[in-house]
N, C-alpha and C positions, 0 to 999 in steps of 0.2 A: 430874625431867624439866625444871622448870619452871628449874631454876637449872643446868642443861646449856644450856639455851636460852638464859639470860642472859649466859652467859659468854659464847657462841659471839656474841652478839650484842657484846659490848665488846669483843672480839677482831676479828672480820671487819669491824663497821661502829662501829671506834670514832669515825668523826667523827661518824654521827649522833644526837645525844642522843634520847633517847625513845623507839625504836626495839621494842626490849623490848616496854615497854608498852602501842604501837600492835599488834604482833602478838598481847597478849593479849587487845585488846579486840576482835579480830576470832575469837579462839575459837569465841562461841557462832556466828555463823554459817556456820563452819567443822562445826560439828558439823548445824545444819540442814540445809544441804547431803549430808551423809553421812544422814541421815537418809531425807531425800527421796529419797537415789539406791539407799536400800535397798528404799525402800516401791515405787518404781519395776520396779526389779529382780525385786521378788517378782512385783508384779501381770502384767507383763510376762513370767514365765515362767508363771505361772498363765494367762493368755489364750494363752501361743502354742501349749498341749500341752491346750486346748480350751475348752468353755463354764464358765463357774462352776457351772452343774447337775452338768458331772460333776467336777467340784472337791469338791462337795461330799460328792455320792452317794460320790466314792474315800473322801473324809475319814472320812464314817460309814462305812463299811464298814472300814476300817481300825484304826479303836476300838471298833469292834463286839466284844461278847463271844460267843465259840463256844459254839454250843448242841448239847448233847451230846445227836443224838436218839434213843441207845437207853436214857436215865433217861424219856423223856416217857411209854412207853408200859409 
């Protein structure tokens, strides 16, 4: 990918030298950004469909194991 980019980079903007380079030192904050808008996205659908209490109680109840109540007795 990284050398699809470089080419595209000495092709489209051959007059500017360094080019390349500058957009790989903007990577990591490129990915911070995608990070944030993920954790974003979660917590933001977790609040709009209700409280974290029942975020939770769903969770456990959803990895709960079935108890089969005709062994109990």
């Amino acid at each position: 990918m990284f050398s699809c980019l470089d080419e595209y980079c000495r092709r489209a903007h051959s007059s500017e030298e360094g080019r390349f380079a500058s957009l790989l030192l903007r990577l990591p904050a490129l990915r911070s950004i995608s990070l944030k808008s993920f954790e974003h996205l979660f917590f933001f659908h977790l609040i709009a469909e209700g409280t974290i209490g029942t975020y939770i109680r769903d969770a456990l109840r959803s990895h709960a194991p079935t108890i089969d109540t005709n062994s109990i007795m």
